[in-house]
VMD Tcl script that draws the C-alpha trace (Angstrom):
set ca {
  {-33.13 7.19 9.09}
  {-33.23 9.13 6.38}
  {-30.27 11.99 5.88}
  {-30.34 14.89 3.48}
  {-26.60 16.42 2.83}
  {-27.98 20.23 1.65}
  {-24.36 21.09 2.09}
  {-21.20 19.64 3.27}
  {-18.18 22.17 3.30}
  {-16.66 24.56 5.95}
  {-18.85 27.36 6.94}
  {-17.73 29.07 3.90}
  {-18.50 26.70 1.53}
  {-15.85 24.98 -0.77}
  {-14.26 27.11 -2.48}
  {-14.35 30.02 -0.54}
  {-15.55 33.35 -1.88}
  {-12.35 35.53 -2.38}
  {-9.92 32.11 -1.34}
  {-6.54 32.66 -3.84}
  {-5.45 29.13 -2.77}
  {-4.30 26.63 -4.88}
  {-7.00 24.34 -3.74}
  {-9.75 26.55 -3.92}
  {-8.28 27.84 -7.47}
  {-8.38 23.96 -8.88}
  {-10.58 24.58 -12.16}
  {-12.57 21.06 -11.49}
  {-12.87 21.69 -7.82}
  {-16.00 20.27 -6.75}
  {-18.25 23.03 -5.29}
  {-20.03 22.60 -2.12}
  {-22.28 24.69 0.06}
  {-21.86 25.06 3.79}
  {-22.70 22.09 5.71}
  {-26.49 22.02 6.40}
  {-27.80 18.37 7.54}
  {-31.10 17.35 7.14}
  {-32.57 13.90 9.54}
  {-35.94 12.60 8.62}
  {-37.10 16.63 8.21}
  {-35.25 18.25 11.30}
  {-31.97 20.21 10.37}
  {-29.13 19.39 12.79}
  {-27.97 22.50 14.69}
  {-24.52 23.37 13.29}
  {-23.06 23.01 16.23}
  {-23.31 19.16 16.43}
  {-24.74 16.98 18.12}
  {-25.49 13.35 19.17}
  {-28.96 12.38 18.05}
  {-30.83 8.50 18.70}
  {-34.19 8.17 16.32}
  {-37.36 7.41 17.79}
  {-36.52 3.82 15.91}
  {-33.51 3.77 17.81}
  {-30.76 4.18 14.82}
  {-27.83 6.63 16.27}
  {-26.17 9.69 14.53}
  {-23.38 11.49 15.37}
  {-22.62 15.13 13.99}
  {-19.56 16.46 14.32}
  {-18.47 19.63 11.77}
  {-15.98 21.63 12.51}
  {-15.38 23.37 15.91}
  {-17.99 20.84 16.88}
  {-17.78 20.04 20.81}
  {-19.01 16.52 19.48}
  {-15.81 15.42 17.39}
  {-14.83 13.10 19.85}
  {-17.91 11.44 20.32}
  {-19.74 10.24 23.67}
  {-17.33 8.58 26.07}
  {-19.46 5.23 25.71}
  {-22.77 3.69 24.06}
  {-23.74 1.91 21.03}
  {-22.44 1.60 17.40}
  {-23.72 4.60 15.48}
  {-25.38 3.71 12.13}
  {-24.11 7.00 10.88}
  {-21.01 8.90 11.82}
  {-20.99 12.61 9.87}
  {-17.77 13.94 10.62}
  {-14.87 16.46 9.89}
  {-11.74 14.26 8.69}
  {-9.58 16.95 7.69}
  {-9.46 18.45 10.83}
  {-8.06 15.49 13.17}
  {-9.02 12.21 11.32}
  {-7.82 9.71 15.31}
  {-10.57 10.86 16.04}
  {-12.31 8.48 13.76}
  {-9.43 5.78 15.23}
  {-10.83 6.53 18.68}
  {-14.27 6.06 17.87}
  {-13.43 2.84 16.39}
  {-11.58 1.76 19.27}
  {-14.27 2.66 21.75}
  {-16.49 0.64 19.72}
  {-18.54 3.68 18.69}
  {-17.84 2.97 15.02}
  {-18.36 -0.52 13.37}
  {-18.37 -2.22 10.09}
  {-21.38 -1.11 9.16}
  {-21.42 2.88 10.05}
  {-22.02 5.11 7.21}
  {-19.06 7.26 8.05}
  {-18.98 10.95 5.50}
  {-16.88 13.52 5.48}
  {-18.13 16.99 6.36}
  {-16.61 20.56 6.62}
  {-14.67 20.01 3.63}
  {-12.65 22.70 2.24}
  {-9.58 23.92 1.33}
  {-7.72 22.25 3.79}
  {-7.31 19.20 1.47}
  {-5.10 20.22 -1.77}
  {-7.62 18.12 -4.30}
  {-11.00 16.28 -4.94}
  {-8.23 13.38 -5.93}
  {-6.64 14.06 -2.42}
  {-9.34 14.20 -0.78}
  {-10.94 11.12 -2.18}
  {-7.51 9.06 -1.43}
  {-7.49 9.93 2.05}
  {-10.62 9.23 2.76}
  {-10.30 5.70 1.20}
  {-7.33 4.90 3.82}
  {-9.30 5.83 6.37}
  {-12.82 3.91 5.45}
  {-14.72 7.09 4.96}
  {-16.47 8.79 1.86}
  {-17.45 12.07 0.65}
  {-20.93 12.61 -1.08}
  {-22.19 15.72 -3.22}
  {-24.10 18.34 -1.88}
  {-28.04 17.23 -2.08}
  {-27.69 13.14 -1.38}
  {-30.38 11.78 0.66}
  {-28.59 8.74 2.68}
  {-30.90 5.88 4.46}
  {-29.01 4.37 6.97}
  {-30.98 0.73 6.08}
  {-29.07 0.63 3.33}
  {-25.12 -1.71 3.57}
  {-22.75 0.87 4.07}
  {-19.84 0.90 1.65}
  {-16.94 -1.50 2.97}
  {-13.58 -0.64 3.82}
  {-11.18 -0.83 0.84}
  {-8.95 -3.40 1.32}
  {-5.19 -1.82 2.16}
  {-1.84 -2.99 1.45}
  {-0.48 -5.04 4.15}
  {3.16 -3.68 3.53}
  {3.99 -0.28 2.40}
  {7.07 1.20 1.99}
  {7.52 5.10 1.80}
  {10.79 6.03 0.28}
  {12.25 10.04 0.54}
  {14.80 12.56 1.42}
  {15.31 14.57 4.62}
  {12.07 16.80 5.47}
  {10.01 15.46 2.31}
  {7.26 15.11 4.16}
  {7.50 10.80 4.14}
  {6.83 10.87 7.66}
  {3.76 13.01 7.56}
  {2.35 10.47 4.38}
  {3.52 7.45 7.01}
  {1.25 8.52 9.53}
  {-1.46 9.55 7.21}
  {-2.11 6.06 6.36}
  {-2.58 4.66 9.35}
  {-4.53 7.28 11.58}
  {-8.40 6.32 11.30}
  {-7.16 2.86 12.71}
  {-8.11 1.67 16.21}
  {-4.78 0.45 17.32}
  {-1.32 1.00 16.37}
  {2.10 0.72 17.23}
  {4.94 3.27 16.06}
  {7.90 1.86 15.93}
  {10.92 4.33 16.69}
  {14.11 2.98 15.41}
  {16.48 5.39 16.16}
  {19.17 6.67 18.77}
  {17.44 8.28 22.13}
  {20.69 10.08 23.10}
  {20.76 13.51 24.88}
  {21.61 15.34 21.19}
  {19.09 18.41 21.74}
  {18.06 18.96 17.90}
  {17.45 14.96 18.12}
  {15.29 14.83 21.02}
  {13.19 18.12 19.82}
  {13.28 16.05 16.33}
  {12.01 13.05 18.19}
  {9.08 15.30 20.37}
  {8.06 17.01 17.35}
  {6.82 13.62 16.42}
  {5.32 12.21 19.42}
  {3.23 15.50 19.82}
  {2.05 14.82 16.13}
  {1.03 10.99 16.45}
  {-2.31 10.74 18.01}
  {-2.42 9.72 22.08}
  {-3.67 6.62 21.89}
  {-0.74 4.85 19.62}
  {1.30 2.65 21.63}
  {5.04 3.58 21.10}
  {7.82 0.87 21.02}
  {11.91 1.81 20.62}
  {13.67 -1.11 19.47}
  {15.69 -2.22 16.64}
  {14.51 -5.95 16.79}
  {12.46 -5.33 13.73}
  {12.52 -8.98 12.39}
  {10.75 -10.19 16.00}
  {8.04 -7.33 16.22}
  {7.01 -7.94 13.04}
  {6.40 -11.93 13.44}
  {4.99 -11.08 16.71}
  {2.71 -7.67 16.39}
  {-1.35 -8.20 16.29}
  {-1.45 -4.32 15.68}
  {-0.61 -2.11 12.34}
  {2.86 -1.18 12.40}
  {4.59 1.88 11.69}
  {8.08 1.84 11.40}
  {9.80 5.01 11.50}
  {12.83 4.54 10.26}
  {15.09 2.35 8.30}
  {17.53 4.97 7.15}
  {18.01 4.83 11.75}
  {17.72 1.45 11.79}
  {20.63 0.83 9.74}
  {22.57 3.07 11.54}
  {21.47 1.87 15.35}
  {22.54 -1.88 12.85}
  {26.09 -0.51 12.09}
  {26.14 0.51 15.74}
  {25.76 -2.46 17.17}
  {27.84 -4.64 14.53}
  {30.99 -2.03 14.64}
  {30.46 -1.88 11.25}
  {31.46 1.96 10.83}
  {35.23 1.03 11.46}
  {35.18 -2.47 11.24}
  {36.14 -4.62 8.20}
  {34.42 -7.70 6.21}
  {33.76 -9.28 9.02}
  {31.35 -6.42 10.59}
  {29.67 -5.59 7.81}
  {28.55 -9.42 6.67}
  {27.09 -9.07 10.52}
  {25.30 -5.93 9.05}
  {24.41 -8.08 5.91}
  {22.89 -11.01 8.03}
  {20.56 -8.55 10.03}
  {19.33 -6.98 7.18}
  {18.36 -10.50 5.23}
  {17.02 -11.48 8.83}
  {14.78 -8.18 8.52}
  {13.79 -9.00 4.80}
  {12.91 -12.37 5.39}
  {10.75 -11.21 8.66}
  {8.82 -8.93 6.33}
  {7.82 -11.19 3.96}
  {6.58 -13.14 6.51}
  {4.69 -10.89 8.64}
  {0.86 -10.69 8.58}
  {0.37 -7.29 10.28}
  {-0.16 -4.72 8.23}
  {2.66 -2.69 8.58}
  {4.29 1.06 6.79}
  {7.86 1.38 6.84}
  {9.46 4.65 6.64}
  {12.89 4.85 4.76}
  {15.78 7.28 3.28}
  {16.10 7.68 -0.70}
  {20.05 7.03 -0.32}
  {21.09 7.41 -3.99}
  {19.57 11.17 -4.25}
  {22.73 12.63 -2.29}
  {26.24 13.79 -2.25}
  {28.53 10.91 -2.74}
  {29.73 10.03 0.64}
  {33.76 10.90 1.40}
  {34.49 8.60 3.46}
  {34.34 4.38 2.95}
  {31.77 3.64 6.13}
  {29.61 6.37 4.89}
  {29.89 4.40 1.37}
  {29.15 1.05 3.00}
  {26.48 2.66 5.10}
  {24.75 4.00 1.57}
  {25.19 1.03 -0.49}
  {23.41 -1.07 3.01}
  {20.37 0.88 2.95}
  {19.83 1.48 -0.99}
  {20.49 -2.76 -0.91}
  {17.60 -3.09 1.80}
  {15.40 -0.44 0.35}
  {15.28 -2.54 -3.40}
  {14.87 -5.65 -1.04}
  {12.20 -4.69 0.60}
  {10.55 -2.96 -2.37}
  {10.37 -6.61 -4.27}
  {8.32 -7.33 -0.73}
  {5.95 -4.64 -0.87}
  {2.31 -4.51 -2.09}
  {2.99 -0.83 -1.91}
  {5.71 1.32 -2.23}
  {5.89 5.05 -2.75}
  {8.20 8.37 -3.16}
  {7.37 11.35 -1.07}
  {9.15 14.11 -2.59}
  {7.90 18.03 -1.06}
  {5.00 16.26 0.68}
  {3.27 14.64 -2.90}
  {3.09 11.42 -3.02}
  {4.61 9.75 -6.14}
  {3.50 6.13 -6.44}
  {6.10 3.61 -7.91}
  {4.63 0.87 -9.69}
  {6.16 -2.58 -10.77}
}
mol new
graphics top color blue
foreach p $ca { graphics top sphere $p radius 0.5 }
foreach p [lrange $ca 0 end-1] q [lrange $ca 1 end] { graphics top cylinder $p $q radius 0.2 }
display resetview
């Protein structure tokens, strides 16, 4: 099967005509027509559409607005999966855990536009989730190896203030993957901002995570099979304090505090799931007032170096870009 990419933008084309944007503004913005596919001579209606070759190789269209994104309910590994990612890139996850989407899929990007800030962006997304973008006018043969996966880190650790987005970036790395467990840390009381906090989230993560609450961070991650995403340490030390009556308590308490968190580091340099680990950039704020807001600081800035020294990967998300913090 032979496919011709004549364009592979939004229906407006990339950028669009009269777009002030900052992405569509980007001087070395790579242009792009409107998506138009073309399969061994036939153009694919726009629409979408699921399409098996008279040889028997399988294609699945789905641009944007497509009633196809999702993909058939069952059948065999496509050979080529054309796709919008910036849209709602599970759905890529739930095509790979159907079994709709294998190791060797040509999976490309389609519909792009300005929804993605960069090329660079755009290109680093769709290396975390095993997809590619390809200028307007390639011709694709599906009996050629597709590209493989990059390999990822298997620990990352995403560093940043309140509302900087670390979350978002947290999430973002994992959601082309089959299976997942998120891994909420924090306090399920009845404090309304919390809980709306907390469902905010949920309605964000993509249905078919599995969710686990639990501060037992050191056993899930010598046990878990699945990627992990562990959201977050900044509540996990605090559930930790919690627990140890460190908050009031004296030496005693917080060596209790001390012994969970080098039971946590040691668990993470063991694990071999892949996991992402959410935490709070302590030393950015107001000097705390009072001495268990101290203790609590100086605990979580000593974990976050820890596990840092631990980490293939570790990052700072500051107003939702990604800063990168090498050794």
């Amino acid at each position: 099967m032979k496919i011709l990419f004549e364009g592979t933008a939004g229906p407006y084309g990339r950028p669009a005509p009269g777009c002030g944007c900052a992405s569509c503004s980007r001087p070395a913005l790579v242009r792009r027509r409107p998506a138009r596919i073309v399969v061994d001579g036939h153009p694919l209606p726009p629409e979408g559409c699921a399409v098996v070759t008279p040889g028997g190789e399988r294609l699945l269209y789905a641009p944007p607005g497509s009633t196809h994104r999702d993909g058939p309910e069952d059948g065999d590994v496509f050979d080529a999966v054309l796709i919008d990612l910036l849209d709602r890139p599970e759905r890529l996850g739930g095509l790979r855990r159907r079994g709709l989407v294998g190791e060797d899929t040509h999976v490309v990007a389609v519909g792009i536009d300005h929804r993605v800030p960069s090329d660079t962006e755009l290109e680093r997304r769709l290396a975390l989730w095993g997809a590619r973008a390809v200028p307007d006018g390639t011709v694709l043969d599906t009996r050629e190896p597709a590209p493989a996966r990059p390999p990822q880190p298997r620990r990352t650790l995403l560093l940043g203030g309140s509302r900087s987005g670390k979350s978002a970036e947290a999430e973002l790395r994992l959601l082309a993957e089959p299976e997942v467990v998120y891994v909420a840390t924090g306090p399920s009381g009845g404090d309304p901002e919390w809980l709306a906090r907390i469902r905010g989230h949920r309605e964000r993560r993509p249905a078919h995570w599995d969710t686990v609450e639990t501060t037992d961070l050191a056993g899930l991650l010598g046990t878990a099979r699945a990627p992990l995403l562990i959201d977050g340490l900044g509540t996990w030390i605090t559930a930790v304090f919690d627990e140890c009556g460190a908050w009031e308590g004296g030496a005693a308490a917080r060596e209790r505090v001390d012994a969970r968190c080098d039971e946590l580091v040691a668990a993470w340099r063991r694990t071999r799931s892949r996991v992402v680990a959410v935490s709070d950039e302590a030393g950015l704020g107001v000097v705390p007032a009072t001495s268990s807001g101290r203790a609590f600081r100086d605990a979580l800035g000593r974990l976050n170096q820890r596990l840092a020294a631990e980490s293939e990967d570790v990052s700072l998300v500051v107003a939702g870009r990604l800063l990168p913090l090498p050794i």
